[in-house]
C-alpha positions in Angstrom: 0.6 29.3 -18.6 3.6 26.8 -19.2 2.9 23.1 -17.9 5.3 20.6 -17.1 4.0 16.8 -17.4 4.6 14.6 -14.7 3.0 11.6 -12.9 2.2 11.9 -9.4 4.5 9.3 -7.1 2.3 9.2 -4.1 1.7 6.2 -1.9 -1.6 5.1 -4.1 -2.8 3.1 -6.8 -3.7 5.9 -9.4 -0.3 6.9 -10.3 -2.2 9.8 -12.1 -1.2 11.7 -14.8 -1.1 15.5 -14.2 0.3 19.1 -15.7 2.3 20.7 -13.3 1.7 24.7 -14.5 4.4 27.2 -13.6 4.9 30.8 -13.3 8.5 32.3 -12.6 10.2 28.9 -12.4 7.7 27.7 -9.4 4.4 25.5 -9.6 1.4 27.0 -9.4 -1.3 24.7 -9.9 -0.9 20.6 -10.1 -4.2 19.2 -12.3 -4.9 16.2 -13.9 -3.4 15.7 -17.5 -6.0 15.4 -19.8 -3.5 14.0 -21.9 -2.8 10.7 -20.5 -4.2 7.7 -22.1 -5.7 5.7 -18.9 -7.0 8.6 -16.6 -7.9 11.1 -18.9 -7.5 14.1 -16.7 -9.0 12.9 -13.5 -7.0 13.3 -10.1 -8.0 12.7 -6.8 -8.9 15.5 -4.3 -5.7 15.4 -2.3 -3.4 16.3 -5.3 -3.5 20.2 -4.9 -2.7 19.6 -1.2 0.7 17.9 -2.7 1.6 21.3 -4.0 0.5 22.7 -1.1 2.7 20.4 1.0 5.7 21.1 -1.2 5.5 24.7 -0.7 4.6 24.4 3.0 6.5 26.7 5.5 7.3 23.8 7.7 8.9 22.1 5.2 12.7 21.5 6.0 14.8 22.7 3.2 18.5 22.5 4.9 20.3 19.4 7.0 20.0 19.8 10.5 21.8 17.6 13.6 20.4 16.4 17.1 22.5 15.8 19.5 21.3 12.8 21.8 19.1 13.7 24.7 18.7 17.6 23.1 15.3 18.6 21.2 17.2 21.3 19.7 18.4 21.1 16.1 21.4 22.9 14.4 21.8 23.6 11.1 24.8 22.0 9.1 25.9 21.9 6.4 25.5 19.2 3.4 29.3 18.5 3.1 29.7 18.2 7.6 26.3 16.1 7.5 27.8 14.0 4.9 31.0 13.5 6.7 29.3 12.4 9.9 27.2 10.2 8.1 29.9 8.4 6.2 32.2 7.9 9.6 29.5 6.6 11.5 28.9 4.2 8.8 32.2 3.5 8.9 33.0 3.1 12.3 29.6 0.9 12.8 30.7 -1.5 10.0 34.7 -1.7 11.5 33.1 -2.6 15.0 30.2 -4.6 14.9 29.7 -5.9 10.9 27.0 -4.5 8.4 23.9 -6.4 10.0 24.5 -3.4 12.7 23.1 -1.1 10.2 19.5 -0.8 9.1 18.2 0.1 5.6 14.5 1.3 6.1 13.5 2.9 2.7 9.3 2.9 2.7 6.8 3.7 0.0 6.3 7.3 0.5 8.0 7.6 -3.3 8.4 4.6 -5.8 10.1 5.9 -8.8 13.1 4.3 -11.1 15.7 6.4 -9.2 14.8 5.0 -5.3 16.5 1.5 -6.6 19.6 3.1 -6.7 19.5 3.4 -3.0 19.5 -0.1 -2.7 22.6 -0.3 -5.0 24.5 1.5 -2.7 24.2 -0.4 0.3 24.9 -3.3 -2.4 28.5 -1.8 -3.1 28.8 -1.6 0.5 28.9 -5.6 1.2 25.0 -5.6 2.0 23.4 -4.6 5.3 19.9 -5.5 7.1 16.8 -4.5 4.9 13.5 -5.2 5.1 11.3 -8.4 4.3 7.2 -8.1 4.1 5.3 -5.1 3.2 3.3 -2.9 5.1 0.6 -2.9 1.8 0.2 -5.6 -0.7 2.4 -8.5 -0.1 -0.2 -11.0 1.4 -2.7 -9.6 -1.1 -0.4 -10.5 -4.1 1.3 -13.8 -2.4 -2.3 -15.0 -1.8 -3.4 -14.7 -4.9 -0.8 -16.9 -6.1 -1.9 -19.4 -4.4 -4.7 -19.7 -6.8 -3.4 -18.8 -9.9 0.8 -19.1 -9.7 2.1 -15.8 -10.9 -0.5 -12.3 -9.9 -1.9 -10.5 -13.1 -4.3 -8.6 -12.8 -7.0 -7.6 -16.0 -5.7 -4.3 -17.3 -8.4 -1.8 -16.0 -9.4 -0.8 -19.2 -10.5 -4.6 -19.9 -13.2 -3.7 -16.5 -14.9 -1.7 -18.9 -16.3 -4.5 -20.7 -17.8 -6.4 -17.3 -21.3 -6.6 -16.6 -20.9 -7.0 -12.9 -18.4 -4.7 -11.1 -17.9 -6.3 -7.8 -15.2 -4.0 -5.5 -14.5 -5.8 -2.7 -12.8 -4.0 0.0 -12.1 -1.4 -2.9 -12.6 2.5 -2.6 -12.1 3.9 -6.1 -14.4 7.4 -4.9 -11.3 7.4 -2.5 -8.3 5.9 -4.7 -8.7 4.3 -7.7 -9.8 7.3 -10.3 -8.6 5.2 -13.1 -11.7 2.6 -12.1 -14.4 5.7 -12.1 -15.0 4.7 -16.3 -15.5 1.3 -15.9 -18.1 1.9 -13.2 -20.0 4.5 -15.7 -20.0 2.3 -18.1 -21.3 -0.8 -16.1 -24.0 1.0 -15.1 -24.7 2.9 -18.4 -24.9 -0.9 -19.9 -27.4 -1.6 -17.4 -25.3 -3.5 -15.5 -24.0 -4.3 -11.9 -21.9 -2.8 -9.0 -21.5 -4.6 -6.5 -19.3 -3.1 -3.2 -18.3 -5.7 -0.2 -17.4 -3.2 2.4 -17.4 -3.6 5.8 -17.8 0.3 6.3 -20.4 2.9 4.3 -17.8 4.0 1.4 -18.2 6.9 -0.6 -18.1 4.0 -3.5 -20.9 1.9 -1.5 -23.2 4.7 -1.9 -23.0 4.4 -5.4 -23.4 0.3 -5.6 -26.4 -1.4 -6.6 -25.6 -3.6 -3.7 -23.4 -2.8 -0.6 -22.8 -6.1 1.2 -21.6 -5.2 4.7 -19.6 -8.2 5.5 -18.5 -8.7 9.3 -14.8 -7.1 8.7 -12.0 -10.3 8.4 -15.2 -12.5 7.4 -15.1 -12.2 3.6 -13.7 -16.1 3.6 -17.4 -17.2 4.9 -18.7 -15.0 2.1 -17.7 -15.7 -0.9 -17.9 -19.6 0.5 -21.3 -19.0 0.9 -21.7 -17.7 -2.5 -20.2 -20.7 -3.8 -22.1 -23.0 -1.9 -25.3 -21.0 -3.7 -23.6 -22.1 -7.3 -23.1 -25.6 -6.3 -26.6 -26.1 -5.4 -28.0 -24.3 -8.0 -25.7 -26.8 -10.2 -24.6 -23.3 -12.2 -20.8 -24.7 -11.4 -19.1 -24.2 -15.0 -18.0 -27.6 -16.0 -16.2 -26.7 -18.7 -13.7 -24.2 -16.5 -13.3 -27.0 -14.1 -12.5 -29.3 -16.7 -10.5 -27.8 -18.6 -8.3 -25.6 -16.5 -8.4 -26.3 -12.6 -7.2 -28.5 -10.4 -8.8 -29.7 -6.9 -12.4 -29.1 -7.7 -13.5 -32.2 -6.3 -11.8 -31.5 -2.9 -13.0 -27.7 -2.7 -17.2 -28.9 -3.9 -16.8 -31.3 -0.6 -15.2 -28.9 1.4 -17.9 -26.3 0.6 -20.4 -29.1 1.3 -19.7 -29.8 4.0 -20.0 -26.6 5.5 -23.4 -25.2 6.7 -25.2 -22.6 5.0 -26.3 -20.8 7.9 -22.9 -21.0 9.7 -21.5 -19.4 6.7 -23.9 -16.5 6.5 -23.9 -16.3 10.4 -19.7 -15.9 10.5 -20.3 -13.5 7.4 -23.1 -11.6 9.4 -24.7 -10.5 6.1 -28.7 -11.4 5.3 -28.8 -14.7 3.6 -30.5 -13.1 0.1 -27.4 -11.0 -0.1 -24.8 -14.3 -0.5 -27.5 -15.8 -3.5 -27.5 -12.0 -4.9 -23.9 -11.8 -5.6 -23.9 -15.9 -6.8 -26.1 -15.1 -9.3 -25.0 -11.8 -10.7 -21.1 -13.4 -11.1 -23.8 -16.2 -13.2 -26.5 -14.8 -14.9 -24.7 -11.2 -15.4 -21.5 -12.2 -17.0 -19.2 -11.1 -17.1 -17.9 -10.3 -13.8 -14.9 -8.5 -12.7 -13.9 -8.9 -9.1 -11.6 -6.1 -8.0 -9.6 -6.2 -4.9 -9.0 -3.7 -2.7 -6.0 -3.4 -0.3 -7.9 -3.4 3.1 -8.9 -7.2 2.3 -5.1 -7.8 2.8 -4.8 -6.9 6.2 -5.7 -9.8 8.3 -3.8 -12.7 9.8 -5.6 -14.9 7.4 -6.1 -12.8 5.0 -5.1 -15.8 2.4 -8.0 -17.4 3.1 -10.2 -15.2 1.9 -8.5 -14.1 -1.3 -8.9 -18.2 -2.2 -12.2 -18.5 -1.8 -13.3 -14.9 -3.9 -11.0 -16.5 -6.4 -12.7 -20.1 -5.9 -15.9 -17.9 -6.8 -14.6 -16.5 -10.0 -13.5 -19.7 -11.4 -16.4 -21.7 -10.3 -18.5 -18.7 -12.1 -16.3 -19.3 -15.4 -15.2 -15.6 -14.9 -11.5 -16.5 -14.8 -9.2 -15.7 -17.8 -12.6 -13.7 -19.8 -12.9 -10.0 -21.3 -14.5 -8.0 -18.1 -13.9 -11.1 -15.4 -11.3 -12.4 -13.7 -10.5 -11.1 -10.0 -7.7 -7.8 -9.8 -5.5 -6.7 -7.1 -2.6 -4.9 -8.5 0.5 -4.9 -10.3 4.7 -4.7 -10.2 4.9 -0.7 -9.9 9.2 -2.0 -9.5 8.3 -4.5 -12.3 9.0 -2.3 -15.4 12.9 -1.5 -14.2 15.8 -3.6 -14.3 16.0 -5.1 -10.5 19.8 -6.0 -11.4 20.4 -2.6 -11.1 20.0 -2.7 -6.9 22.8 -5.4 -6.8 21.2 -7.7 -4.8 21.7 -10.3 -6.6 25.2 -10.5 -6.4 25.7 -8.5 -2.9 21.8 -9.6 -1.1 21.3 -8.0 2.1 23.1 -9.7 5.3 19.4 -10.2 7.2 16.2 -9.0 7.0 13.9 -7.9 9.5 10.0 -7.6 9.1 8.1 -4.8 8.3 5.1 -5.6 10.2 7.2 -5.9 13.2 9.6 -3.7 12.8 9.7 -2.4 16.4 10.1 -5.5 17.8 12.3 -6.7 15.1 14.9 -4.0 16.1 14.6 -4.5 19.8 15.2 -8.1 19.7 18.0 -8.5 16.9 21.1 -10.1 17.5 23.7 -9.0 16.6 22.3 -5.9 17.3 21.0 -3.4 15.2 22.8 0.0 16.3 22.1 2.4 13.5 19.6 2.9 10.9 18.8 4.9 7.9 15.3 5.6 6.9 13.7 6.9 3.7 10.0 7.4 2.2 9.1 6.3 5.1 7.5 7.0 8.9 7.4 4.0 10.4 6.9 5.6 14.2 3.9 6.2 12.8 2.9 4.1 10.1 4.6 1.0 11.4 2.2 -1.2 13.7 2.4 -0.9 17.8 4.2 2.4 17.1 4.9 2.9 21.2 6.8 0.3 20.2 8.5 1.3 17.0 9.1 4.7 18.8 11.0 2.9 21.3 13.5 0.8 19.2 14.1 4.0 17.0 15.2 6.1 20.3 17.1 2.7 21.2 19.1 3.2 18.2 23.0 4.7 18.7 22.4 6.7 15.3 19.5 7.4 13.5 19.4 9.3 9.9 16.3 10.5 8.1 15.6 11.8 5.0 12.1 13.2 4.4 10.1 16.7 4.0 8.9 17.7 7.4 10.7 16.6 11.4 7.6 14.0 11.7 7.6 11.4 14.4 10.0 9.2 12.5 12.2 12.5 12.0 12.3 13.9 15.7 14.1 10.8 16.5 16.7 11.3 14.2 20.1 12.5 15.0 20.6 14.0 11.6 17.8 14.9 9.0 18.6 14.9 5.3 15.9 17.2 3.2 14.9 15.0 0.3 13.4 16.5 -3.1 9.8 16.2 -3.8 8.2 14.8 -6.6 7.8 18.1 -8.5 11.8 18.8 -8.2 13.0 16.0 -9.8 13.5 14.0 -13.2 12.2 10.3 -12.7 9.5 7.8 -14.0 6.9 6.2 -12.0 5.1 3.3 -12.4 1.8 2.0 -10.6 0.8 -0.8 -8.5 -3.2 0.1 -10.2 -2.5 -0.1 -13.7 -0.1 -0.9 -16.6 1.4 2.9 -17.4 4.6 3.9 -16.3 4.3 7.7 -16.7 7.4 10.8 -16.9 8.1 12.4 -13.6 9.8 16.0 -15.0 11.0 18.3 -12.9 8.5 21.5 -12.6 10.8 24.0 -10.1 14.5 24.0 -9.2 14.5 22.4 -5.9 13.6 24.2 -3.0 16.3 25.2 -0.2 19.0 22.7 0.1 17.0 19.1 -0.7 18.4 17.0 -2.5 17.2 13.9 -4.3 18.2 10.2 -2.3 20.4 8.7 -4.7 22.4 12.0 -5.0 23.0 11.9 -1.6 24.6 8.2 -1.7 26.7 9.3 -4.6 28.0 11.7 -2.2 28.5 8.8 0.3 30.1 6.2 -1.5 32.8 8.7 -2.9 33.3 9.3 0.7 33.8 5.3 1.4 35.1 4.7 -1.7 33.2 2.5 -3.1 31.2 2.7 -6.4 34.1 3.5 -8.5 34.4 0.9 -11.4 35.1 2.8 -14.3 33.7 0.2 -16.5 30.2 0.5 -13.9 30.5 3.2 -12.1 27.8 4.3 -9.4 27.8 8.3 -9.9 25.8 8.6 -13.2 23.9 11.3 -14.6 20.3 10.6 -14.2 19.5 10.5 -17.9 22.1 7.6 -17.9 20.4 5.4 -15.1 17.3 5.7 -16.8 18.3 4.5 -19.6 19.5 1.4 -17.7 16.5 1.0 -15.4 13.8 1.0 -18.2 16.2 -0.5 -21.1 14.1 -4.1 -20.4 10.9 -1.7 -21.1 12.3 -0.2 -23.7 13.2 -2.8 -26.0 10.3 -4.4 -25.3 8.0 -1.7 -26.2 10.4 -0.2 -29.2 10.6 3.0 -27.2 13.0 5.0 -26.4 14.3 7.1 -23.1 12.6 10.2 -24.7 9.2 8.6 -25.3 9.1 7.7 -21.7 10.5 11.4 -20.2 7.7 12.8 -23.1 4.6 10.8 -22.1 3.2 7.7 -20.3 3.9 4.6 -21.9 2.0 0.8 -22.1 3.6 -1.7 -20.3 3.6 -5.2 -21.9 0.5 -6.5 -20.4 -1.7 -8.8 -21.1 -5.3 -6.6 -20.9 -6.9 -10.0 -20.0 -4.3 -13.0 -17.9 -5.2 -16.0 -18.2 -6.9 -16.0 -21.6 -5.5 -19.1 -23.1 -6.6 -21.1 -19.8 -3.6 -21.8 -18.3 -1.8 -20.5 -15.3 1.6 -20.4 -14.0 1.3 -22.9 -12.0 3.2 -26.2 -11.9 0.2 -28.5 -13.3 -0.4 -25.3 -15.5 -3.7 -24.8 -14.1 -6.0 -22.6 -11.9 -6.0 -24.3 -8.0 -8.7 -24.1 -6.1 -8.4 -24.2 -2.4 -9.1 -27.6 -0.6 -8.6 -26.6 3.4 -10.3 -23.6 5.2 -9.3 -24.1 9.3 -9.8 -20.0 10.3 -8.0 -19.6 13.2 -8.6 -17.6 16.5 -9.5 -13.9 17.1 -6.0 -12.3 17.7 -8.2 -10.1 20.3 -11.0 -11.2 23.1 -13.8 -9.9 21.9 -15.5 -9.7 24.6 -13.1 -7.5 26.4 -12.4 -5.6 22.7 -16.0 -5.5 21.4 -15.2 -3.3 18.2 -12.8 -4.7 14.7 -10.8 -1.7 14.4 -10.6 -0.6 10.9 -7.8 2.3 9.7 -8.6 3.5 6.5 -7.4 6.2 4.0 -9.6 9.1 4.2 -10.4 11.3 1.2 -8.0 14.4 2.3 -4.7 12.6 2.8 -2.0 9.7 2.4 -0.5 8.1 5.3 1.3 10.9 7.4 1.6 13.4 4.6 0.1 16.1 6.2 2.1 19.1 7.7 1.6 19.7 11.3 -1.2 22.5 11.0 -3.5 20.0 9.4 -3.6 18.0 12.3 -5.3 20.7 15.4 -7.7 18.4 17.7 -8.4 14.4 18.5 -8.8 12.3 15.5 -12.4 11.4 15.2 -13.6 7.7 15.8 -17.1 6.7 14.0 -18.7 4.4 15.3 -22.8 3.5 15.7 -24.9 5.7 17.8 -26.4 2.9 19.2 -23.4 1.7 20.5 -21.9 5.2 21.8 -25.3 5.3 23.6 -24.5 1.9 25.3 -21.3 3.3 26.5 -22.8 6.6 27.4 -21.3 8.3 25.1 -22.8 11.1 22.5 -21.4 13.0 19.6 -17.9 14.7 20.1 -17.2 13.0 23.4 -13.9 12.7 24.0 -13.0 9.2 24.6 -10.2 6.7 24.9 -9.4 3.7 22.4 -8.1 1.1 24.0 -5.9 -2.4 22.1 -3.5 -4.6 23.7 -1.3 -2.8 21.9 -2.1 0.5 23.7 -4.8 3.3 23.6 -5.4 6.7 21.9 -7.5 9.8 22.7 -10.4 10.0 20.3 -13.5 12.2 19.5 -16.5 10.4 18.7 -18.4 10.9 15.7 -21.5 8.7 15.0 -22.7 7.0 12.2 -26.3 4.9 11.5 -24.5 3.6 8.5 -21.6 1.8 10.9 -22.0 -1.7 11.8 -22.4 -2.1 15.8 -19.1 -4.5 15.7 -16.7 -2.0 13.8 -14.9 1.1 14.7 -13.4 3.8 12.5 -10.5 5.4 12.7 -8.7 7.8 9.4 -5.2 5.9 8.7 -1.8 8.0 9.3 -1.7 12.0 10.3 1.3 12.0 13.4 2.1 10.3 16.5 3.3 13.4 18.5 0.3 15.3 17.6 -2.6 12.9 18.7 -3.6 11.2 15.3 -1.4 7.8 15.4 -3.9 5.4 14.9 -1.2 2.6 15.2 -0.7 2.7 18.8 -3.5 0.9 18.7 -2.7 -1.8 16.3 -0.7 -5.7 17.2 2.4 -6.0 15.7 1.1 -9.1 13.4 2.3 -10.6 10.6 -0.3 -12.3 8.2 0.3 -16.0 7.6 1.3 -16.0 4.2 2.8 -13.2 2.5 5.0 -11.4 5.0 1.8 -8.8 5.2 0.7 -6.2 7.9 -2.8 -7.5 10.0 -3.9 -4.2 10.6 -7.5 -4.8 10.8 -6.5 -8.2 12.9 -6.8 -5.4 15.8 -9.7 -4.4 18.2 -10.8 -2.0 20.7 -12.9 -1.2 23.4 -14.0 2.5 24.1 -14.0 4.3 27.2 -15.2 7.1 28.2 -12.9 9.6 29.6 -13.6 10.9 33.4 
């Protein structure tokens, strides 16, 4: 059977390799290319549902229009959907200036080709875009605090560690590419360590699960360093050689109590001293990061410290050590390409607060265009999200299926999926950028993004520099995108269309023991004030924890897939307190708002913490963010998710 290689573009680390086999110009089967250098033929379980999804009957292959206040769509035309699109751009920019209109392109897809969006509203003088992240930016701006510029080991260098600690990682879940490195770990007869609020898939695996009190890993990892300093196992040499602020971090740390620390970590004391001395006495050890850690308010805080463990271990900057939390998946392309350099966007609202953002802009925002992307869903305080999208005077979409984000749209643009199109995708879990070929024809009427803002800039007349202009062949903007990769690597565009390619990575940062930093060393941190609870927990007894179950991403999953209440685990202790028992219905209650649940129980949960899958839709039931604050995490422009709690009641 004929096989296409591609790389899937999904909203997750693995950015797996995988043959796309057809029959009669469609896909029949998406597996893992055993092929590819890094993962080797493994895939995750969701990746035949991506076929499934492209395929689906719900799909939306053709534009459609809404009038305001109607439920009812009408099919149009690409060249009338276009036309309205480009006047009301128009018209919104003549009366009210280009901060008026809204850019909102998520992470749904990150491929070459999506930066040419940007470049559009470039040539257009620059509108409102988006600051922060809804994933990684505190994660990576945290890190820098600590070591300047975030590298993280390559994660084939993993494979040489003899302690694998995953904190707040889920490879079982995402992260195939780490499945070797914990073989060969514990083939060596070595460690894996998981710090994990919840009972993982991968914490069933560990040598050790530590069960940290969720937003505590700060107290932790300090108390882990407080069990180095007074064993005197600090590495002098490290501290020496290649850090600054040593002496202020060994008095902070001792002058914090031991049993406060453990107490706010809520783990047994032996457990702080277990993970001190593997990251000593089982060296190397490689601290991997996963993306949960991120979302907290203070989320900074506790990045330092694990990093303050690493270097005070001397695992910083060795083969198998070092701490990991991702990488530049937009990194490999040229970034000059989106124009905002020369044409940067007019104002930019935050992600993590998007709802409100909109709502309280001035000038006003009165018309937005959204891509990759479900934020009345995925966005935090989504009642509220779902209210400034209805508040908007247009609102255009372009996606798969009419999802929350979607049935608020007055026009809906069918986008192309991954398998119809010729890209290249790089990941924020490793250092590959891989080919994105297109398997099948496209199906209906969808239409890639960028083709779609060709069309709209030769209707507004922009992008027409002979000498640059915007309407390229695809082939061509490749070649421009990845031309910094290129040269680098002595490749050429039909190396990186053929098979996945190395980045330029170091497989170990840090190696010659200096950092990017202004004094050219490692920093550790020398203040730790937590701050408050964002919730009472008295009235909200349980941290709320949103997590990416097995079967999906996000909200890709087509209506059918959603029948019934999401299920909410928590301990059957603690459902027995509330009088509640196995498949109860109940309802989740947040500042932000509250949610119809099923309860599931769980002896494995801690009493304190409630779980809740991440995404599905709103307007079926499963929107797990009308529970959560629209926060934003002190540094790093990052989503608090996990800043949120509930209480449970049970429903009369």
């Amino acid at each position: 059977m004929p096989s296409v290689v591609t790389t899937c573009t999904r909203d997750c680390p693995c950015a797996c390799g995988l043959l796309a086999e057809t029959e009669n110009g469609r896909v029949v089967r998406l597996r893992g290319n055993p092929g590819h250098p890094l993962t080797h033929g493994l895939c995750c379980a969701k990746v035949p549902d991506f076929l499934r999804r492209s395929l689906h009957p719900e799909r939306q292959l053709h534009p459609l229009r809404r009038e305001p206040g109607s439920s009812v769509w009408t099919r149009v035309t690409w060249d009338a959907a276009l036309d309205e699109l480009a006047e009301r751009i128009g018209q919104i920019m003549d009366r009210s200036g280009p901060e008026a209109i809204l850019h909102y392109q998520g992470f749904g897809e990150r491929t070459a080709l999506k930066l040419l969006n940007m470049r559009f509203w470039s040539l257009l003088g620059g509108v409102s875009a988006l600051a922060g992240t809804l994933c990684g930016g505190a994660g990576q701006a945290s890190m820098e605090l600590s070591v300047g510029r975030r590298v993280s080991h390559d994660p084939e260098d993993h494979l040489n560690a003899r302690t694998l600690v995953l904190w707040g990682r889920n490879p079982v879940v995402t992260g195939v590419q780490l499945a070797p490195a914990m073989a060969r770990v514990r083939r060596n007869g070595g460690k894996i360590i998981v710090v994990d609020p919840l009972p993982t898939a991968t914490a069933a695996q560990a040598d050790l699960h530590i069960r940290v009190r969720p937003g505590a890993d700060a107290w932790l990892a300090l108390a882990a360093c407080r069990a180095v300093l007074d064993g005197k196992r600090e590495n002098l040499d490290f501290v020496a050689r290649s850090a600054e602020g040593f002496e202020a971090f060994r008095e902070m740390v001792l002058g914090l109590s031991p049993l406060e620390m453990i107490a706010m970590a809520d783990v047994p004391p032996g457990q702080a001293r277990a993970l001190a001395e593997a990251m000593c006495e089982n060296a190397p050890a490689a601290i991997v990061l996963g993306w949960g850690l991120h979302r907290h308010v203070q989320a900074h805080l506790s990045i330092q410290a694990i990093h303050a463990l690493s270097a005070l271990t001397g695992n910083m900057g060795v083969p198998g050590g070092g701490v990991s939390q991702g990488f530049e998946e937009y990194g490999p392309y040229d970034w000059s390409v989106t124009g905002e350099e020369v044409t940067p966007p007019r104002r930019r609202l935050l992600m993590p607060r998007i709802g409100r953002e909109i709502l309280e802009a001035s000038p006003p925002v009165r018309m937005a265009l959204v891509s990759a992307g479900n934020p009345a869903c995925m966005a935090p305080d989504s009642g509220r999200t779902t209210r400034a999208l209805e508040s908007l005077e247009f609102l255009c979409v372009m996606g798969h299926f009419l999802d929350d984000t979607a049935q608020r749209a007055h026009l809906f643009l069918p986008a192309t999926t991954f398998l119809e199109i010729d890209d290249v995708a790089a990941s924020f879990g490793h250092n590959w950028i891989g080919p994105v070929n297109k398997a099948m024809e496209p199906r209906g009427e969808a239409r890639p993004n960028h083709e779609v803002y060709f069309d709209l800039a030769d209707r507004l007349g922009i992008g027409r520099d002979p000498a640059d202009p915007f309407r390229r062949p695809d082939r061509d903007w490749l070649g421009v995108l990845l031309a910094p990769t290129l040269r680098a690597l002595g490749a050429t565009l039909d190396d990186a269309l053929a098979r996945p390619l190395r980045l330029p990575a170091p497989m170990v940062p840090y190696a010659d023991g200096r950092y990017p930093t202004p004094s050219g060393k490692f920093r550790f941190m020398t203040a730790f004030a937590p701050g408050p609870a964002a919730c009472d927990e008295q009235r909200y007894p349980f941290s709320l924890l949103t997590v990416s179950p097995k079967e999906w991403l996000c909200s890709e999953l087509p209506p059918p897939a959603l029948a019934g209440l999401p299920r909410l685990t928590i301990h059957p202790d603690e459902a027995a307190r509330l009088g509640l028992a196995e498949d109860d219905e109940a309802l989740a209650v947040s500042p932000a708002g509250s949610l119809a649940v099923r309860v599931a129980t769980d002896p494995r949960m801690r009493p304190d913490t409630a779980l809740l899958p991440r995404g599905g839709w709103d307007s079926l039931g499963h929107g797990a963010n009308r529970l959560t604050l629209d926060l934003v995490s002190e540094v790093g422009g990052g989503t608090p998710y996990y800043s949120t709690r509930i209480r449970l009641e049970k429903k009369g």
